[in-house]
C-alpha positions as CSV (number, residue, x, y, z in Angstrom):
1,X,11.6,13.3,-7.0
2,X,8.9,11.1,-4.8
3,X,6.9,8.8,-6.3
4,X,4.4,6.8,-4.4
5,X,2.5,4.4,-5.4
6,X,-0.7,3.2,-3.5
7,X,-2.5,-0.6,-4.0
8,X,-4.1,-3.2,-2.4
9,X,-1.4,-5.4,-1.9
10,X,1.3,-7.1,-3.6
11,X,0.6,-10.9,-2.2
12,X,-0.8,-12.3,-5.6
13,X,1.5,-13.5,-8.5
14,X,-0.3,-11.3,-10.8
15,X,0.4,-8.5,-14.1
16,X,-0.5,-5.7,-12.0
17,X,1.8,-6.4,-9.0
18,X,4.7,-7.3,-11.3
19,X,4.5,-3.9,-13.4
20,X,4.4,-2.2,-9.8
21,X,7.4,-3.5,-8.6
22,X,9.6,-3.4,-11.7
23,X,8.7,0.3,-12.0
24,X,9.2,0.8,-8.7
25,X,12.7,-0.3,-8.8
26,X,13.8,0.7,-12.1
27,X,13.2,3.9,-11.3
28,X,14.6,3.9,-7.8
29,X,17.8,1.7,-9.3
30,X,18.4,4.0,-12.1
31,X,17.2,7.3,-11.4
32,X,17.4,7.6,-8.2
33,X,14.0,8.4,-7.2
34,X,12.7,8.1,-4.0
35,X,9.9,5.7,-4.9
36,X,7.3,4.3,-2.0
37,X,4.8,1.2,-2.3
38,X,1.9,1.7,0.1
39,X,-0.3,-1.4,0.5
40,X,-3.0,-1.4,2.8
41,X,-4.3,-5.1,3.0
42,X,-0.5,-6.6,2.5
43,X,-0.6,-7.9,6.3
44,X,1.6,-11.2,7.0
45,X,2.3,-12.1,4.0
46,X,5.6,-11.9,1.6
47,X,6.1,-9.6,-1.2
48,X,5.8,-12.5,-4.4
49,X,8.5,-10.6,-6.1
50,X,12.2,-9.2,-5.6
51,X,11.9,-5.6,-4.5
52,X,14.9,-3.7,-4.1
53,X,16.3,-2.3,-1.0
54,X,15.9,1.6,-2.4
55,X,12.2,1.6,-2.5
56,X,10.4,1.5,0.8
57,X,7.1,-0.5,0.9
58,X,4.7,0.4,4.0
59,X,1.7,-1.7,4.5
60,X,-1.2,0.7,6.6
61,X,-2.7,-3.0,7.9
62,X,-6.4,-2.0,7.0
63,X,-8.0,-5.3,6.0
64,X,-11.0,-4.1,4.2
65,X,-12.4,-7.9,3.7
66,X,-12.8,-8.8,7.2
67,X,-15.6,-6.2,7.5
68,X,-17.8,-9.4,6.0
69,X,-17.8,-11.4,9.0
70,X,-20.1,-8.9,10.9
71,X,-24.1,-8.6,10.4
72,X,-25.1,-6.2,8.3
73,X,-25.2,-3.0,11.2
74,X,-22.0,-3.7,12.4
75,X,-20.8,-4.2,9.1
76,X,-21.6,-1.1,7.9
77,X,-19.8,0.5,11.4
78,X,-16.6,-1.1,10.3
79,X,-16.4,0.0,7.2
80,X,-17.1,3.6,8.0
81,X,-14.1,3.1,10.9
82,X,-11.9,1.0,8.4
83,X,-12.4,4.0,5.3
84,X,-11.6,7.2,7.9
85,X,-8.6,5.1,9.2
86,X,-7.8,5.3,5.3
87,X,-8.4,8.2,4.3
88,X,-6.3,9.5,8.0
89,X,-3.3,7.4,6.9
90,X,-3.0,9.1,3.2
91,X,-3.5,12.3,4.7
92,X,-0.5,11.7,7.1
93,X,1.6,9.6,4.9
94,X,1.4,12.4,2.3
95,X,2.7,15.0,4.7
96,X,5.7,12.6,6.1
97,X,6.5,11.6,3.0
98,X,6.1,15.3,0.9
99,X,9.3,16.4,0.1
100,X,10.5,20.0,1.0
């Protein structure tokens, strides 16, 4: 079985990254699911917590918050490019990672 889980990012000491990534690899560790973390605003920095070499994490590099630095046109321009690169990378993940 696939399981794939999809959020922001897992940079922040937080509850909700936590839960992730003991799911994640309890139920890669003892069931031996193939379980994927897909972060799209993860970029340079470390995962805060131990994640275990069965699950695969894959970080799309879509920084959503840098789309504030532009006037409010151009703004509006990345977005639009930054939510179809989205949308275009679930589309394509789903296929690669589907399993047959």
């Amino acid at each position: 079985m696939t399981i794939i889980y999809l959020y922001r990012s897992l940079a922040a000491f937080g509850g909700v990254e936590r839960i992730f990534i003991d799911k994640a690899n309890y139920l890669a560790e003892h069931y031996g699911y193939h379980v994927y973390i897909i972060t799209w605003e993860q970029g340079g920095h470390s995962i805060v917590y131990p994640l275990s070499p069965k699950v695969t994490h894959v970080d799309w590099g879509i920084l959503f918050y840098r789309q504030y630095q532009y006037g409010l046109f151009k703004r509006m321009f990345m977005q639009w490019k930054m939510e179809k690169e989205f949308f275009k990378n679930s589309v394509t993940s789903y296929i690669q990672l589907k399993p047959t």
